[in-house]
N, C-alpha and C positions, 0 to 999 in steps of 0.2 A: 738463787731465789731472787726474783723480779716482781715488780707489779705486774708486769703484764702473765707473768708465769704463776702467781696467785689468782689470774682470772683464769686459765688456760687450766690452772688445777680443777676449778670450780666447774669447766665447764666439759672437761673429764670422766667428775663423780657424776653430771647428769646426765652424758653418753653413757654411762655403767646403769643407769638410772636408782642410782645408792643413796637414798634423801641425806643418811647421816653421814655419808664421804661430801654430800656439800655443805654440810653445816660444819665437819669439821674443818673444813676450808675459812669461817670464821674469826673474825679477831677473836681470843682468847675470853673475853669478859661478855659478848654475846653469844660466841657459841654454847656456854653454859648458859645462861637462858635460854637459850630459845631450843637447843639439844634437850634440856631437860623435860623442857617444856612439849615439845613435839612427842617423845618417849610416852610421858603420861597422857597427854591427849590421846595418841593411838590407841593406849592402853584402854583409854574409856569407851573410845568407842568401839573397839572390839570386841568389851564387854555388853554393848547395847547392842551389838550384831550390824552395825553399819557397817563397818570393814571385817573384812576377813579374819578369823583368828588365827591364822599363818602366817599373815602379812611380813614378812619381813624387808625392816626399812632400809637395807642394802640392799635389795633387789626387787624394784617395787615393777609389777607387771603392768601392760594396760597402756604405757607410753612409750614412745621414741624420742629420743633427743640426739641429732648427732650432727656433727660441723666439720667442714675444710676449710682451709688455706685458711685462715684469721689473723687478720693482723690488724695491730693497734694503734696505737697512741698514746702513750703516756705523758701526761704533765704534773709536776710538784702544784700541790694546791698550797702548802703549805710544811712545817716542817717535820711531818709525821702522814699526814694525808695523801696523796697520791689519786689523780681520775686518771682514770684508763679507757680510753674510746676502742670500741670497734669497730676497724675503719673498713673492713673489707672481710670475705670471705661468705662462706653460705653457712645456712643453719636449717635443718630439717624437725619438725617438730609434728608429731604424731597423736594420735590416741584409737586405742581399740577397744571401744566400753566392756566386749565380750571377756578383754583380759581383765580389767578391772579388780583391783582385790577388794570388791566388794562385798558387804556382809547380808543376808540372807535375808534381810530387814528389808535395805534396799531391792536387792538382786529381783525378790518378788514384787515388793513395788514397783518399778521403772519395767517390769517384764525383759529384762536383759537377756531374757534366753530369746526374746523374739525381738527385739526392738534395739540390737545391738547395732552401734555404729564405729564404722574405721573411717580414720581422715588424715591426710598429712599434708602438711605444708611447709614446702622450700621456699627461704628466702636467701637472698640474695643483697647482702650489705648494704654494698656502695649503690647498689640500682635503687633498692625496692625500700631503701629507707628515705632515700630522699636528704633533706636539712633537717630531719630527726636523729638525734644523735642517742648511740647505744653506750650508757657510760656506764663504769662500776669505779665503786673508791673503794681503794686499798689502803689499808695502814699499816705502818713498821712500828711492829714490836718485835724487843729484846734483835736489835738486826736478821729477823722474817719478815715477811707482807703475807698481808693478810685481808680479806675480801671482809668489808663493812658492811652491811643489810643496813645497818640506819645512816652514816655516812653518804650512801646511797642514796637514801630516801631525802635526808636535808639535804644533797646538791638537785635532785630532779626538783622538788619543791621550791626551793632557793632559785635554780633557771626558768625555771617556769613562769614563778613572780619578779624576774627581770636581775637577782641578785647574785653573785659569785661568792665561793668559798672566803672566808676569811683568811688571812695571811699568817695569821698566829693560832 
């Protein structure tokens, strides 16, 4: 168990396209929020007929997500944090609104039986990102790593307004 192998998990569950294989990729103390959280929202709008009431969030139809050769970078942010770049490799990312587990709400709204769209897009790492950089933070708990969603969010935000992780 690596940081880099806690992104590589994460990015896995979304080649399976299994929402709740990447949530539970999670540090332990978000993936119960936001698992829980994502569970009941489903739930609601599946009872408003926006989404499908099939829908199941290990196999969510409607996208593609799939990657080669990925390789990273890791660096200690600090003594439990961990960013993990990736530095190379391609990523393919899809959508086919026809698959969509959409509910019947929408389905007649947006006229999805007539007005469906497929689209995919291959990128390409190290070309097609340029000096934008693809990071995820990791943190170790109980000696695992684990894929941070807000970790995450305060280093892009923190880079962005010129600042770096803290060291404690």
């Amino acid at each position: 168990n690596t940081p880099d192998g806690a992104v590589e998990a994460m990015f896995e569950s979304l080649s399976e396209n299994d929402v709740l294989g990447v949530l539970d990729h999670l540090a332990p103390g978000e993936r119960e929020v936001v698992k829980d959280a994502t569970v009941d929202y489903v739930d609601e709008l599946s009872r408003l007929g926006v989404v499908s009431e099939d829908l199941d969030l290990t196999a969510v139809p409607g996208f593609e997500f799939s990657y080669a050769g990925m390789t990273y970078a890791s660096e200690q942010a600090n003594e439990r944090v961990w960013l993990v770049e990736v530095t190379g490799g391609t990523m393919t990312v899809g959508v086919n609104t026809a698959e969509l587990p959409v509910g019947d709400l929408l389905f007649d709204r947006l006229d999805l039986a007539t007005n469906s769209v497929t689209e995919t897009v291959t990128v390409d790492i190290a070309e097609d990102l340029g000096d934008d950089e693809l990071r995820v933070a990791v943190v170790e708990e109980g000696g695992s790593y684990f894929v941070s969603s807000f970790y995450t969010a305060v280093e892009l935000a923190a880079a962005s307004a010129g600042y770096t992780m803290p060291a404690t």
